[in-house]
N, C-alpha and C positions, 0 to 999 in steps of 0.2 A: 542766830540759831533758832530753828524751832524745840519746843518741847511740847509731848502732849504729854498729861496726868490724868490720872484716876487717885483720887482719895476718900478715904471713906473711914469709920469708925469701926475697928470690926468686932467691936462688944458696945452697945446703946445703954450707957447707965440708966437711964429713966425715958424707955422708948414711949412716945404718946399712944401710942396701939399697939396690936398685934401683928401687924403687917408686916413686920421685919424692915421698912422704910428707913432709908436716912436721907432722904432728899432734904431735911434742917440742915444737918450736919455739911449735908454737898453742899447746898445756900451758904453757907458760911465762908465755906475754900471759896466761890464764884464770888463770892463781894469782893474778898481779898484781891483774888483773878482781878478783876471789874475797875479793882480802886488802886490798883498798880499804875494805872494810863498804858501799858502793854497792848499792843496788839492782842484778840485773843477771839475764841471762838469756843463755846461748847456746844457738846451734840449730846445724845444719850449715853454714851459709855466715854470721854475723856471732853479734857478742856486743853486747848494748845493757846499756847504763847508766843510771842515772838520777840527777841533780844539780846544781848549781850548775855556772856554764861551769868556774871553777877547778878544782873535783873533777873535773870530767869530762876535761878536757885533762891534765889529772896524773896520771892512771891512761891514757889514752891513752897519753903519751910511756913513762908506763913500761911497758906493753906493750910499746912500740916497742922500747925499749932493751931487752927481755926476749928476745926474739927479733929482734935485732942481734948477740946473742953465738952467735947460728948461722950465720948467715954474713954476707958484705960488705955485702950490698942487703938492703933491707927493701921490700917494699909495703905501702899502707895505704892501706883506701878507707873513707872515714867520712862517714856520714851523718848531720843533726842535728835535730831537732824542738826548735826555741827558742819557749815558750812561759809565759811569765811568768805564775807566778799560779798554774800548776796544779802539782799536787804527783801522787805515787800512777798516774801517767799509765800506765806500765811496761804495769799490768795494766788499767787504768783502760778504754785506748783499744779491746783484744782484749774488753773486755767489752761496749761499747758496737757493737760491730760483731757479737756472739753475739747480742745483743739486736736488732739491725734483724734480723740473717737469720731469728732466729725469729718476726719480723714478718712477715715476708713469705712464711712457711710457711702 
């Protein structure tokens, strides 16, 4: 399965500026992400996975908890691709979609 996530703090106890930034907070879920051994990828707005639903909801929650120790609230918006059977999907899907557009060129 894939999953993409967005997590984020949505109250900053002790933000280091003014900027409204939580790119600490986001570092935190991406090490979690990182230190899983998971397939994964992030871009600027979500971080995807690839795995088994256990692996994937266990690195999930501990994102969650990762950026919980920044402040009271947490947001999380996750998206899933449950697709039994297929493996390698990550890169698999971005590949098959290179390939029709250079069909249609």
């Amino acid at each position: 399965m894939l999953v993409a996530f967005s997590v984020a703090p949505s109250l900053v106890a002790d933000a280091a500026d003014d900027t409204g930034s939580v790119s600490q907070a986001v570092a935190a879920a991406v090490e979690v992400v990182r230190a899983s051994g998971l397939p994964n990828r992030t871009d600027a707005m979500f971080t995807t996975i690839e795995g088994e639903w256990e692996e994937c909801m266990t690195v999930v929650k501990g994102a969650v908890d990762a950026v919980a120790a920044f402040g009271p609230r947490v947001s999380l918006v996750l998206k899933a691709d449950i697709r039994p059977g297929y493996a390698g999907e990550l890169t698999a899907k971005v590949a098959r979609l290179e390939a029709a557009l250079d069909e249609r060129s």
